[in-house]
C-alpha positions in Angstrom: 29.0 -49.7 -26.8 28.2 -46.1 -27.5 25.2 -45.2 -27.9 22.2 -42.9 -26.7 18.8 -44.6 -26.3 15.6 -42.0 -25.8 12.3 -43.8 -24.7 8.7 -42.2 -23.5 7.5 -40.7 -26.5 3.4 -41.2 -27.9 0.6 -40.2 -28.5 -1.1 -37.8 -26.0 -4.2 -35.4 -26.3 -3.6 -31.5 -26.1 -3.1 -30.7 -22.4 -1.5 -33.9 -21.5 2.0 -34.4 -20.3 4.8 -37.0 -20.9 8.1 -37.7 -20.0 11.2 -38.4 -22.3 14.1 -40.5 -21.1 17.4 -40.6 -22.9 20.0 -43.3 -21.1 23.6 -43.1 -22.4 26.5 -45.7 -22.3 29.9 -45.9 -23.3 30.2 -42.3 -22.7 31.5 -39.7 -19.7 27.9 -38.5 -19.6 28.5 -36.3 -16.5 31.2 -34.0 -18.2 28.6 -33.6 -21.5 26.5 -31.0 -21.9 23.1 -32.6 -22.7 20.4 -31.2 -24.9 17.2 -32.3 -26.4 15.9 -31.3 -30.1 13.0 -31.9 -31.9 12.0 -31.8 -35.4 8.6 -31.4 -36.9 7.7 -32.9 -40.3 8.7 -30.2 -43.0 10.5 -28.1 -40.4 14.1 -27.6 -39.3 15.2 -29.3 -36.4 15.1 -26.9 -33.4 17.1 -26.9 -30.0 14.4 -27.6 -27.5 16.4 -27.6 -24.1 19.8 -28.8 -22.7 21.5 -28.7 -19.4 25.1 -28.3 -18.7 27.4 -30.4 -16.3 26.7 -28.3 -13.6 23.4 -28.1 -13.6 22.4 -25.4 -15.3 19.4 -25.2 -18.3 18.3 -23.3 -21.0 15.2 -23.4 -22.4 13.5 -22.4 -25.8 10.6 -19.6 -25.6 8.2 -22.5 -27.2 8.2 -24.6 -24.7 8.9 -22.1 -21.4 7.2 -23.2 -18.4 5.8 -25.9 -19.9 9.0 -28.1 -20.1 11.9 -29.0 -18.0 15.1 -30.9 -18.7 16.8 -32.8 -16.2 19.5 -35.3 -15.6 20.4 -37.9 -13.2 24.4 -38.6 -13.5 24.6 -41.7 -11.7 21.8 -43.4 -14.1 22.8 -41.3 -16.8 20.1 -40.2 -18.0 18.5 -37.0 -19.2 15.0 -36.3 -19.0 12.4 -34.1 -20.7 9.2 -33.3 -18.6 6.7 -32.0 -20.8 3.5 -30.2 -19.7 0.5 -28.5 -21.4 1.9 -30.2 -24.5 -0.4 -28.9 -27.6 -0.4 -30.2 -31.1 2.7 -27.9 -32.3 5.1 -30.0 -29.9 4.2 -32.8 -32.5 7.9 -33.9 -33.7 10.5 -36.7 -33.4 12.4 -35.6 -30.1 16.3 -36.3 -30.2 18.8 -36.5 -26.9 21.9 -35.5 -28.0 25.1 -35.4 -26.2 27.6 -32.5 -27.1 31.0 -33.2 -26.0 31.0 -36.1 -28.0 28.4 -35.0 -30.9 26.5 -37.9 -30.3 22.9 -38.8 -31.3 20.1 -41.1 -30.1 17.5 -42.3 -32.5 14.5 -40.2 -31.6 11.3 -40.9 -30.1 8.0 -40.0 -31.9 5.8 -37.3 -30.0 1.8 -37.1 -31.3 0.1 -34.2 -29.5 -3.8 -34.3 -30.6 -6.3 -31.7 -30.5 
């Protein structure tokens, strides 16, 4: 089955961290380029991070030094560390897997003040 399946999302007070998970199956999740969005209620959905085959990331200004995307091939997985998080980082948080366009369901992210 195909299918993308994020986890680790909450609610967290300003200054606190979590850690997203998104596990894929019935893809070739090492040859993907992996990103993670978010969208905000009444906002557009934004590209938050994503990291290539190789390795490499790319990371919005927002959220610079504050969160880091990772990926573990053999589980595959892609993760989003998230530090310092403050009440704009509020949004539903999406994995989403480019070479096949493919979408998990989102996870909910509450940052109070």
């Amino acid at each position: 089955q195909v299918q993308m399946v994020e986890s680790g999302g909450g609610l967290v007070q300003a200054g606190g961290s979590l850690r997203l998970s998104c596990a894929a199956s019935g893809i070739m999740f090492a040859r993907s380029r992996m990103g993670w969005y978010r969208r905000a209620s009444g906002k557009q959905r934004e590209l938050v991070a994503f990291i290539n085959s190789d390795g490499t990331t790319n990371t919005a200004d927002s959220v610079k030094g504050r969160f880091t995307i990772s990926r573990d091939n053999a589980k595959k997985t892609v993760y989003l560390q998230m530090n310092s998080l403050k009440p704009e980082d509020t949004a539903v948080y999406y994995c989403y897997a480019d070479a096949w366009d493919l979408w998990g369901q989102g996870t909910p992210v509450t940052v109070s003040a």
